[in-house]
Each structure stands twice: as C-alpha cells, then as structure tokens.
C-alpha positions as CSV (number, residue, x, y, z in Angstrom):
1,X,0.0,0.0,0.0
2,X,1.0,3.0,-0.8
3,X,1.7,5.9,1.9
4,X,-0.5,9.0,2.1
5,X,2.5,11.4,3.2
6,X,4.0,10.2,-0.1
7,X,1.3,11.1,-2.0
8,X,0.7,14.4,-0.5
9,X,4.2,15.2,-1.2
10,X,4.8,13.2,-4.2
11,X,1.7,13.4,-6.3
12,X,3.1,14.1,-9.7
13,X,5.8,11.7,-9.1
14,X,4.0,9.2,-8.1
15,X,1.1,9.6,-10.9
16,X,3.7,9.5,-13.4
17,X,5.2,6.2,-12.0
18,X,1.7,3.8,-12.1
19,X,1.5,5.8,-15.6
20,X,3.6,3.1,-16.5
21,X,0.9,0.5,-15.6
22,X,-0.9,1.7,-18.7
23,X,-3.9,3.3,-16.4
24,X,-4.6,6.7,-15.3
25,X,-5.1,7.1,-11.2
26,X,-5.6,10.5,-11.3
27,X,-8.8,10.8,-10.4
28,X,-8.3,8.5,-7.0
29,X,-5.1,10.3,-6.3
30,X,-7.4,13.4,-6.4
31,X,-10.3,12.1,-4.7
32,X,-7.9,10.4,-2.1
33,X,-6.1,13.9,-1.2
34,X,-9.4,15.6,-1.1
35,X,-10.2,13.2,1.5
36,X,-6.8,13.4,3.3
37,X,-7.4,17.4,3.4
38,X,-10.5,16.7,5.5
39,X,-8.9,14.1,7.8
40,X,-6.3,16.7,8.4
41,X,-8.7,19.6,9.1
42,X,-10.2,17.4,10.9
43,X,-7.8,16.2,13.2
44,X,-6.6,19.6,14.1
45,X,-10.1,20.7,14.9
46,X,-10.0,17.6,17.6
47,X,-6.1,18.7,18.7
48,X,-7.7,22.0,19.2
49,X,-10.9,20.8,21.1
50,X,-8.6,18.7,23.2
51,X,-6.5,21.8,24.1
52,X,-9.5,23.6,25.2
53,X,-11.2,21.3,26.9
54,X,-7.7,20.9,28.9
55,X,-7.1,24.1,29.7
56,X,-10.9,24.2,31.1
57,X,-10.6,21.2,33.2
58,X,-7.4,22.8,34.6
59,X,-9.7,26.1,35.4
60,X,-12.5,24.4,36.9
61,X,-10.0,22.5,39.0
62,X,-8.0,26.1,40.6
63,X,-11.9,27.7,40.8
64,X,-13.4,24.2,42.7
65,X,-10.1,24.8,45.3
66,X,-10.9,28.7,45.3
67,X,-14.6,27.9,46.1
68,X,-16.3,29.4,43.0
69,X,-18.4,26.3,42.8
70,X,-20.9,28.3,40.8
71,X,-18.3,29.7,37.9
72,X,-16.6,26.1,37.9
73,X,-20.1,24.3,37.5
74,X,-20.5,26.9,34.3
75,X,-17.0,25.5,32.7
76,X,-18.1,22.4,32.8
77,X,-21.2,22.8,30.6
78,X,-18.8,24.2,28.2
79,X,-16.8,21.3,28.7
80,X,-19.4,18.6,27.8
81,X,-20.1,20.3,25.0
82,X,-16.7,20.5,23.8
83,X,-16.7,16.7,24.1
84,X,-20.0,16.1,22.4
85,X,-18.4,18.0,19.4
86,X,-15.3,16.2,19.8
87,X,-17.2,13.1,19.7
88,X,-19.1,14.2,16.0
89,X,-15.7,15.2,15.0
90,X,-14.4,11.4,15.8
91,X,-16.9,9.6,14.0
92,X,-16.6,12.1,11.0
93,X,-12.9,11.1,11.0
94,X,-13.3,7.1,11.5
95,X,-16.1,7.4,8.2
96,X,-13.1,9.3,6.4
97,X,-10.2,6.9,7.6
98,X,-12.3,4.4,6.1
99,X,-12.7,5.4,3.2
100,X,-9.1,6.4,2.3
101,X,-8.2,3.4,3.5
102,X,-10.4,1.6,0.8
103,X,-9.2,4.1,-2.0
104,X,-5.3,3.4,-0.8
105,X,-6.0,-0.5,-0.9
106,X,-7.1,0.6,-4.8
107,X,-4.0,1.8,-6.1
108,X,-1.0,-0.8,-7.2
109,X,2.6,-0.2,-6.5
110,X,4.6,2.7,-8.4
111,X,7.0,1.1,-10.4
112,X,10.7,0.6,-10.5
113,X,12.5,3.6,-12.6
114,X,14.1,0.6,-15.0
115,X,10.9,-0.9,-15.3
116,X,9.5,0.0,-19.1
117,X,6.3,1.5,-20.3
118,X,4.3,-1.8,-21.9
119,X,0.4,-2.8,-22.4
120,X,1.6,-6.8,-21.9
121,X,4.0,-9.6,-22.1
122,X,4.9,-8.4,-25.7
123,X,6.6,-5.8,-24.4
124,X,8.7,-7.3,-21.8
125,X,11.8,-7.1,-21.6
126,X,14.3,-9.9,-22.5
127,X,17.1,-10.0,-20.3
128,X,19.1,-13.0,-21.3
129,X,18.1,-16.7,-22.7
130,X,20.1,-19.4,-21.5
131,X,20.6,-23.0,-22.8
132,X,20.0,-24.9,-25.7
133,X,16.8,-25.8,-27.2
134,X,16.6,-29.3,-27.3
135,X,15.7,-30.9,-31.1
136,X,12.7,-33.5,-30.7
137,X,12.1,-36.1,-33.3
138,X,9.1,-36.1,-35.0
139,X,7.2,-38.5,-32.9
140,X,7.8,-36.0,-29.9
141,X,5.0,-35.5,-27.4
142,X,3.2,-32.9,-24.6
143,X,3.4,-33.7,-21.4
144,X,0.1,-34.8,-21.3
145,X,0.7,-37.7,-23.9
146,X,4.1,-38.8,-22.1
147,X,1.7,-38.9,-18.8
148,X,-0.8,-41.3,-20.2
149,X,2.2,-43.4,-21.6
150,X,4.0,-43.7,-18.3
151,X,1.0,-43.5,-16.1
152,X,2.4,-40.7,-14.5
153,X,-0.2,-38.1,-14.0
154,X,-4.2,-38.7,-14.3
155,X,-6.1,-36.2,-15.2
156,X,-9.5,-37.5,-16.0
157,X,-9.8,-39.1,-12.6
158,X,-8.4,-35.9,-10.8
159,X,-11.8,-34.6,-13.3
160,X,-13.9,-37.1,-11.5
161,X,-13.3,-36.1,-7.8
162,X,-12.9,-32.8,-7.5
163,X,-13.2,-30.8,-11.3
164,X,-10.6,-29.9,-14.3
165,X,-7.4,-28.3,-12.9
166,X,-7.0,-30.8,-9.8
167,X,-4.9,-33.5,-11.2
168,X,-3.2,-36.8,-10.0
169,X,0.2,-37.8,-9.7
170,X,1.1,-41.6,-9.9
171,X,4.0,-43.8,-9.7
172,X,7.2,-42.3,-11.0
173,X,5.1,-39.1,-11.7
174,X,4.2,-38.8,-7.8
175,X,7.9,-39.8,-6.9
176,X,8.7,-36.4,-9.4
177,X,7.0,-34.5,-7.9
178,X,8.4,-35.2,-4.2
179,X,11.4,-35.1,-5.8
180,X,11.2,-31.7,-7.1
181,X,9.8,-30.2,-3.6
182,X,12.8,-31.9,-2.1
183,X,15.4,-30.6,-4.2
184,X,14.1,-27.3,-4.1
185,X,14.0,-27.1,-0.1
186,X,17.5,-28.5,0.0
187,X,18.7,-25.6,-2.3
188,X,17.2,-23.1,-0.6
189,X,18.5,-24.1,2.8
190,X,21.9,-24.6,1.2
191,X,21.4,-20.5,0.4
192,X,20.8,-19.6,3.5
193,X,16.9,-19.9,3.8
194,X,15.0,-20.7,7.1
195,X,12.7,-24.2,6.0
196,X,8.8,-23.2,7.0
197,X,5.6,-25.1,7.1
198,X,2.7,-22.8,7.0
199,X,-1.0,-23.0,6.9
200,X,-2.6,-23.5,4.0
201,X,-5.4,-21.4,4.9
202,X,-5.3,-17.9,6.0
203,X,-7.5,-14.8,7.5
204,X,-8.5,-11.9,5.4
205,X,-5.7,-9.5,7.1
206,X,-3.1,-12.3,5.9
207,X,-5.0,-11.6,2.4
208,X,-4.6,-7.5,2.8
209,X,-1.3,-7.6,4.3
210,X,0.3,-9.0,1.5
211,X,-2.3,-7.3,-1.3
212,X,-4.3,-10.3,-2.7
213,X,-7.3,-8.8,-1.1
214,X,-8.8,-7.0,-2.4
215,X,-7.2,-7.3,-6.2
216,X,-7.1,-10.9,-6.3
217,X,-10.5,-11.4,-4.2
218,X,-12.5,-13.3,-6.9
219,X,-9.3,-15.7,-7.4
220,X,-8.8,-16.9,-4.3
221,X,-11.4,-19.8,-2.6
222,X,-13.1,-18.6,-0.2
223,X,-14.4,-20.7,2.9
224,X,-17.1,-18.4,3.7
225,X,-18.3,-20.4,6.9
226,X,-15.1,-19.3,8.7
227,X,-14.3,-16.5,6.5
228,X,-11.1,-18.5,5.4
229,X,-9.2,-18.2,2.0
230,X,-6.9,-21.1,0.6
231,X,-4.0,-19.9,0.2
232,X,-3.1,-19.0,-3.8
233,X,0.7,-19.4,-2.8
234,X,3.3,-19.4,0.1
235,X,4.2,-15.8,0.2
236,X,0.9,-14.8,1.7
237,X,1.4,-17.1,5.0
238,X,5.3,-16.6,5.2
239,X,5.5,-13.0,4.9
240,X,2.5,-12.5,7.1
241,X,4.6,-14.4,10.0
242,X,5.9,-10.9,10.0
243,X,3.2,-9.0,10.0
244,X,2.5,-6.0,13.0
245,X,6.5,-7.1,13.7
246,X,9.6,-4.6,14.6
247,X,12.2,-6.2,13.5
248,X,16.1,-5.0,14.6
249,X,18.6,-4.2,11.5
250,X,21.0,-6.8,12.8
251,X,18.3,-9.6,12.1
252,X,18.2,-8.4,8.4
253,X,17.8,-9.7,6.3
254,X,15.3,-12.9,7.4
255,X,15.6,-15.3,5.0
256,X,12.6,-18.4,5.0
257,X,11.3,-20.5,2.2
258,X,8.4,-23.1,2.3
259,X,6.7,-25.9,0.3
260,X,2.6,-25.7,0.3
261,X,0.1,-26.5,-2.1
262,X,-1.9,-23.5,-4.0
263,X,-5.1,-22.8,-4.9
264,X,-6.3,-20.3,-7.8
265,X,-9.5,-20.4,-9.4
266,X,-7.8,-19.2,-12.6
267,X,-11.5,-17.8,-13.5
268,X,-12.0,-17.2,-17.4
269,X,-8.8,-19.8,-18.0
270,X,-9.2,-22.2,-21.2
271,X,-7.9,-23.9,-24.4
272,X,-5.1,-25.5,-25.4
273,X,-2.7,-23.1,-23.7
274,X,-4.0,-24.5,-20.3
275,X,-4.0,-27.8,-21.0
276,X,-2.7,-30.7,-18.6
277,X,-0.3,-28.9,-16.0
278,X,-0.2,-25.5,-18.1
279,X,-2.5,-24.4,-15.5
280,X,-4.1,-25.6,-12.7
281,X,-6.6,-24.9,-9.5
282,X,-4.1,-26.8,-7.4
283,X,-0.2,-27.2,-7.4
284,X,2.4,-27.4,-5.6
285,X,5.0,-24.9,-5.4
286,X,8.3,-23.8,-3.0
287,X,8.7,-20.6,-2.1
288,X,11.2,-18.2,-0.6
289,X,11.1,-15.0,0.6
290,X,13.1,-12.2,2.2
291,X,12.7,-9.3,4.5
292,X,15.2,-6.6,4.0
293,X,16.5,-2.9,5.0
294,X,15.7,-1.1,2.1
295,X,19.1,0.0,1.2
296,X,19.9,-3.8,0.4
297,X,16.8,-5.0,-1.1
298,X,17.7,-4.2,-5.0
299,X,21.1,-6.4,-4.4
300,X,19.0,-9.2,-2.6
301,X,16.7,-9.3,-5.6
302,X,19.7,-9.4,-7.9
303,X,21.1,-12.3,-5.5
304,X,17.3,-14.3,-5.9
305,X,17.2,-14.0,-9.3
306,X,20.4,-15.8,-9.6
307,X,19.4,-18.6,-7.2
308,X,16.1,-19.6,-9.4
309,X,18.3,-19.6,-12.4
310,X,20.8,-22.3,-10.8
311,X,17.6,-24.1,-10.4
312,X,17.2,-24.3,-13.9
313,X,20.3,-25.2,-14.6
314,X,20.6,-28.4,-12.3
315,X,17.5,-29.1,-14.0
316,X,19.1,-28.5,-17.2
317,X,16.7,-26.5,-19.1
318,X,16.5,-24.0,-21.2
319,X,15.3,-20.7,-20.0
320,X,15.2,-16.9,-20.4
321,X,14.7,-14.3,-17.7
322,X,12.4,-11.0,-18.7
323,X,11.9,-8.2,-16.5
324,X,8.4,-7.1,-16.9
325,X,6.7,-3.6,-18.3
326,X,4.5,-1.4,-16.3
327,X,1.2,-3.5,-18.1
328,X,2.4,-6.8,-17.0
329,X,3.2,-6.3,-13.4
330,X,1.8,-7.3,-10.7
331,X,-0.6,-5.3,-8.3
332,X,2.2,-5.6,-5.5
333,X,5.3,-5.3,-7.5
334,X,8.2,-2.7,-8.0
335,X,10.2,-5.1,-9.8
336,X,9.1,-8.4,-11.1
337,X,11.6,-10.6,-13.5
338,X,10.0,-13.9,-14.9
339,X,11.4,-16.8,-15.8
340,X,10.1,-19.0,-19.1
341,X,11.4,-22.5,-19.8
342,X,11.3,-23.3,-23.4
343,X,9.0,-26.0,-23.8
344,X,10.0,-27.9,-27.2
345,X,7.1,-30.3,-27.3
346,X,4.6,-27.3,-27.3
347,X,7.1,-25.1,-29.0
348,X,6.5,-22.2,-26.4
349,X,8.0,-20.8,-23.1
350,X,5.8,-21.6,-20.5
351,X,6.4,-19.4,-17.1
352,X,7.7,-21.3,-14.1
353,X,8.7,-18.5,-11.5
354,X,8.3,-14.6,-10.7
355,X,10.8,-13.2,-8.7
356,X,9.8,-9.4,-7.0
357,X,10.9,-6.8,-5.0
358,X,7.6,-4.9,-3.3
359,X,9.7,-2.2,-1.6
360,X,7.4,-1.1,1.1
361,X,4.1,-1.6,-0.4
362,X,3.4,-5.4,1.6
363,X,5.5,-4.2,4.7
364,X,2.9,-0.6,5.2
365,X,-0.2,-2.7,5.3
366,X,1.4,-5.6,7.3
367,X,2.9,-2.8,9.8
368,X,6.8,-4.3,9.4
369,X,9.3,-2.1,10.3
370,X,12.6,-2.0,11.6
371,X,14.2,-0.5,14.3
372,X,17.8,1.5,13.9
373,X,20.3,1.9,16.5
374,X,19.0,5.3,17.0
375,X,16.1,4.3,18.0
376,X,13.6,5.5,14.8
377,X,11.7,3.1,12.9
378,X,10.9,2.8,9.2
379,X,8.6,0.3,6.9
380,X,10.9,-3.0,5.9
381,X,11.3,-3.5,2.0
382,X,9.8,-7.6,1.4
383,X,10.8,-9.6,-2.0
384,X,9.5,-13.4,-2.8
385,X,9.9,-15.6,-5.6
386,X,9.4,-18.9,-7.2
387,X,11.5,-21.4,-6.5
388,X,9.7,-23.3,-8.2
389,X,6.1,-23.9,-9.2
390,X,6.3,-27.3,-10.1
391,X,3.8,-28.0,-12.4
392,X,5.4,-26.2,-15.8
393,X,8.5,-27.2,-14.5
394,X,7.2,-30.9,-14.7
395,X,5.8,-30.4,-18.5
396,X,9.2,-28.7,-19.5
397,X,11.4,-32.2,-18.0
398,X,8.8,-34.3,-19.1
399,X,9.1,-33.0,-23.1
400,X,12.4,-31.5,-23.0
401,X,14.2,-34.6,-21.4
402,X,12.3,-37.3,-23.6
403,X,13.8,-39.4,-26.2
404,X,13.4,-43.0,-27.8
405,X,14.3,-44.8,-24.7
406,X,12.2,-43.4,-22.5
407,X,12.2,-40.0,-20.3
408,X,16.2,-38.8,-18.8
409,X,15.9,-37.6,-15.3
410,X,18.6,-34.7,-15.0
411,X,21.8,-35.5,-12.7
412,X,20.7,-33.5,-10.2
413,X,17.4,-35.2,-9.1
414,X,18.1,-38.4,-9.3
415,X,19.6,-38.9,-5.9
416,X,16.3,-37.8,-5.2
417,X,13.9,-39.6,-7.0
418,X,16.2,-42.7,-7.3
419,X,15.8,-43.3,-11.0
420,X,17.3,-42.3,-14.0
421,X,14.8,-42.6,-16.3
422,X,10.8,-42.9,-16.7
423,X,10.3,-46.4,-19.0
C-alpha cells in the first residue's frame, strides 16, 4: 500500500510512475487527497478541542479549590459540549479513515525507474536466454501424452473427484513431484533460507497484508463459513509471519522458504494453452522470501534472481529471464523478473517462477518495520519468488528430457527420485 505522506508530497511523481501500468489514477489520487485534506482539518479541529477542553478542566479545577463552585459548574457545561463535538468530529474522522483506507488498498505499486512502459508480455523485456533448445524427433509428445504413456499423472480421474485443474500424480510421476519439492527445499536451505511449514489457509488481514485482497478477491477460494481463503501461494502465510513485527537491523535480512500446495481459481482460463499442468486450480510450489532494509533490497533481488536460475540449470533446461513492463506487473510489485522454460514439445516458453521486490508496499499494510540503533523506525522492503512452481517445470522435464528410450531424469534429481529414467 502506498503511503499518504507520499502522495501528499509526491503526487506528480508518483502519478507518473503507475502511468507506466498503462492506467490513469488520477482521479483516485485526487479524490484520495481531497479526502486526506479533510482528515487533516479534521484532526486539528480535535487537537484543538482537546486543548481547550484541557485548559478548562485545569480552570475548573483552581476555581473548585478557590470555592467558585458556581463559575466552575458553568465551565463544565462548556466542557461537555466540547466533548460532544469532539465526539461528532471522531466519528466524522473514522467514516473518512475508512474510506481512504479503501481508496489506498485501490491503487497498485509505483514502479521501478528501469521498469519499461508496456500494455503486456509483448513488451517485456528480455534480459538474457540461457541453454540450448533441445531438437525432438518427430514422434515427440506434450506432457500430457508422455503422462498417459508412463501413467504418470491422471487427469481425468483428478476430473472425476474434484473438477478440471485438480490433477493426479502416480507412480514415477508422484515420486517427481516429491522429488522436485525436495530438491528445491535442499537448495534453498543450502542459500541460507530458514525451512517453514505454513498453513494453507489464512485470515482476510493475511489476504490485505500482503495485497491479494482485495485485487485478487474473486481468485482466491473462499471458505465463507469461517471466512477463510486457501492460500493462492506461500508468500501470503510466510511473509504475514511478520506482519504488526519490529524487526532489529542486525536480524536483516530474514531469509525463509516453504513448500505448500496453491489454490487459484484461474477464472475465465481455457484452451489449449492450459491444457494438462499448463495451468491448474491446485499445485504445488516452493517458495522463498526475504525481508530486508531497504538499502539492500535491489542487491537481494539481484542475489534471488540468480538462485532460481541455478535451479534451472541443475534441471538442465532451457530458460530466459524478462523483467516485466509497467502492463504486466503485478498489483504488488516494484520489480518483477520472470522466468520461461522453453518447452519444445509445445514449441512455447511456458512461465515457471516470478521473482519481485515490493519495496514497502506489503511491509505498510502488514505494519513491518525496523528499528535502527537510534532508536527511529521505518517500513521493511519484502521480496519473494518462485522457487519453483512445479507444475510447468514438470511439463518442460517431461518434453524437453524425452527421447526414444524413455524419459532422462537430469543428474541433479536423481539422488532424489532414485531413477534415471521414466520407462
């Protein structure tokens, strides 16, 4: 969320940064400092009221110990009207708290200065691509044929019990998958990340504090006889751990990653490009994220970044890593850099992990700041990425890695999954 004092002071500055997100906020930056102008006036009207009414009680007090019972009985009439106003002025205030509260959760991030103007993904920008893409034969499959063959992952069932997007792994294909998780926790530990299981379900301030609610509200499941939300990844439990937290510089920065499943309703997703595990209402993904003073946080992105592409590497594929224009950003983001793997079966690049610095944006509405040695606080800068979502990651071994004999499982996982190849 963006800050209010930074808007009052900024407001050009800032307008012309979510310019880049190819929308024009002008007219809730306007209606949200018209607001703020009120809750100002406001609030000094109440500072002065206060004053008043504690000067009176200070002059009732000396005339009670004179004995002007009469003049002192007078003040205080004045004095519970003073309040009675003061009390219209607070509940003026709380209506207009609330509702520049609403209008602040309503405006995304401001943008990075090296982040591009762009409508969409056409206009990302491509930092580097990485690897070789592999040549198939002409018998060369999706990963939703090599499934069926191996009996790896079944789809029609996971159809049957719960709806399309909720597939099952089998066999070899559920040994991947644990595989995967594994490898991915071992790296990140190995980097210096805390391990962390979190709930899979969280509150609606978890949903605010890190800005899925309310722009991703209608994504998210909802378990409206608890007011719960399934979680549509691990950054929203993790991060919220430090939520309403003061954090001292020397524990910066915290570094904790986590395995969960997630859950995304994907509304309005179909055809071929989300068929099998191109995209799914459930999947399983490992996550880290950081908390960080913000003088670091731009070399801690740099530093995540290159962690998720060693990933890919051990998992020799072929990627390329785009940083992302204004129009494909997320609501949250400053900074967001996407990784594709090259999928050779489909002949696309399928996404498999955003990495993103939010500067403050989470850390003012989850209240996390850090405490200097002099004693003065400020708002924490908080980053997360994928690392990875497993699902594309599986498609892109599955097709990349298959050849006459059967499916190669890269070096790196199989002390993991104990094979070496899917026959």
């Amino acid at each position: 969320m963006l800050q209010i004092n930074q808007i009052r002071e900024n407001k050009e500055q800032i307008l012309q940064a979510l310019n880049k997100r190819n929308k024009d906020f002008s007219a809730t930056i306007d209606q949200l400092l018209e607001i703020d102008g009120q809750r100002r006036k406001i609030q000094q009207e109440m500072e002065a009221f206060l004053a008043q009414g504690n000067a009176l009680a200070k002059q009732i007090g000396d005339l009670f110990k004179s004995g002007n019972q009469a003049e002192a009985a007078a003040l205080k009439e004045q004095t519970a009207e003073i309040k009675q106003q003061s009390k219209q002025l607070e509940e003026k205030l709380s209506v207009l708290e609330a509702e520049q509260q609403q209008l602040l959760y309503q405006l995304p991030n401001t943008p990075h200065d090296s982040v591009v103007f762009g409508k969409g993904a056409d206009d990302n920008v491509n930092v580097k691509e990485v690897g070789i893409i592999p040549t198939l034969s002409e018998n060369k499959k999706a990963h939703w044929d090599l499934a069926d063959q191996f009996g790896l992952i079944d789809f029609e069932t996971g159809v049957k019990i719960t709806g399309a997007g909720f597939p099952i792994y089998r066999g070899k294909g559920a040994i991947l998958q644990r595989a995967l998780i594994n490898f991915f926790l071992d790296e990140a530990r190995k980097a210096g990340y805390e391990e962390v299981i979190p709930p899979h379900v969280v509150n609606e301030a978890s949903g605010y504090g890190t800005g899925q609610l309310p722009d991703k509200e209608g994504q998210m499941y909802h378990i409206g006889v608890d007011d719960l939300y399934l979680i549509p990844t691990a950054e929203v439990p993790l991060t919220n751990i430090y939520r309403d937290v003061i954090l001292k510089e020397s524990e910066l920065p915290i570094k904790i990653t986590g395995y969960t499943p997630c859950f995304r309703r994907e509304a309005g997703s179909y055809g071929k490009d989300v068929r099998g595990l191109n995209r799914l209402h459930q999947f399983d993904k490992v996550e880290i994220v950081q908390i960080a003073h913000p003088n670091d946080s731009y070399k801690i992105l740099e530093d995540m970044v290159k962690h998720v592409e060693g990933l890919l590497q051990k998992l020799e594929l072929p990627y390329r890593i785009l940083r992302l224009c204004g129009g494909d950003m997320g609501f949250t983001s400053a900074l967001t850099y996407d990784f594709e793997v090259f999928s050779a079966a489909q002949e696309r690049w399928l996404e498999v992990s955003s990495t993103s610095n939010f500067e403050t944006f989470q850390a003012n509405r989850l209240k996390c700041r850090i405490k200097g040695q002099d004693g003065k606080t400020q708002l924490a800068h908080t980053l997360n990425g994928s690392a990875l979502a497993l699902p594309r990651i599986v498609a892109s071994l599955l097709e990349n890695h298959q050849t006459a004999d059967g499916i190669r499982i890269p070096a790196a996982l199989v002390p993991y999954t104990g094979f070496e190849w899917i026959k």
